[in-house]
N, C-alpha and C positions, 0 to 999 in steps of 0.2 A: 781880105783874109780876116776873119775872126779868132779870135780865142778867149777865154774863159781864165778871169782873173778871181784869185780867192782871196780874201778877207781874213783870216781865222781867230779864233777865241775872242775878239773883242767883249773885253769886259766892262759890262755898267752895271750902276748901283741904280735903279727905278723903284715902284711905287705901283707892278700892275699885281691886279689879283681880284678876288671876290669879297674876300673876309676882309671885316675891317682892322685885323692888325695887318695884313698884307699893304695895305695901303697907307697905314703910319706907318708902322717899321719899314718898308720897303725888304727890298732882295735885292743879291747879285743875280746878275741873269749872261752867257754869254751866246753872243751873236757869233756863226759863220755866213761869210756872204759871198755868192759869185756871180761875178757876173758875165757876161758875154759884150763884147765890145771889140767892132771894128778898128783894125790897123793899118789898114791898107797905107793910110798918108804918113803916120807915123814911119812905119816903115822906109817909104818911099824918102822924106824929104827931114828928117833927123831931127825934127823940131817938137822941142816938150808940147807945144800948145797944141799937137796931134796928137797928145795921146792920155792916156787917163790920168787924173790926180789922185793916190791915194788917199790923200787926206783929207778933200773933198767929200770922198766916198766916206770917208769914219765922221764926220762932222754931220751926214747927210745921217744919219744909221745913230748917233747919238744922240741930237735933235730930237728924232724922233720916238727914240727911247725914254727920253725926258718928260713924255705925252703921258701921264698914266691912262691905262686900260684894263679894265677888269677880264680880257680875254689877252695871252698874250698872241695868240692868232690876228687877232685884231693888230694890234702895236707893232707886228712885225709887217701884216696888209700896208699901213700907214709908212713904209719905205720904199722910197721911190726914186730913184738913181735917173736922174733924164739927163741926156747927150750935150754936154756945153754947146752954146752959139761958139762956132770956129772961125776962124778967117779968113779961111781956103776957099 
């Protein structure tokens, strides 16, 4: 079973853009993010290490926000959520 977990408004303060006061002064910029992620084990066997870390995800998403990019298409490409190694 999948579902689709969201993220919303996360707000950071970066450093993308063209112009160069974009890039000293920076901006706020906010990020929504969803993801889709299997539950089946979660489900099944009631153990947190089956199932997503939020916090992981904002750390993952803020990181990479901290990356300046003159496009912010680009700096949002540059997030990439991959499936923790599990135990099961």
């Amino acid at each position: 079973m999948t579902t689709k977990i969201e993220l919303k408004s996360m707000r950071f303060y970066a450093y993308h853009g063209v112009d160069p006061q974009e890039t000293r002064v920076g901006n706020w910029f906010i990020v929504d993010l969803m993801v889709t992620v299997d539950l089946v084990q979660a489900i099944e066997n009631d153990n947190l290490d089956s199932t997503v870390n939020y916090a992981e995800i904002y750390e993952v998403v803020k990181s990479e926000m901290n990356v300046p990019s003159k496009l912010i298409e680009h700096a949002l490409s540059l997030i990439h959520i991959s499936e923790p190694t599990r135990p099961y």
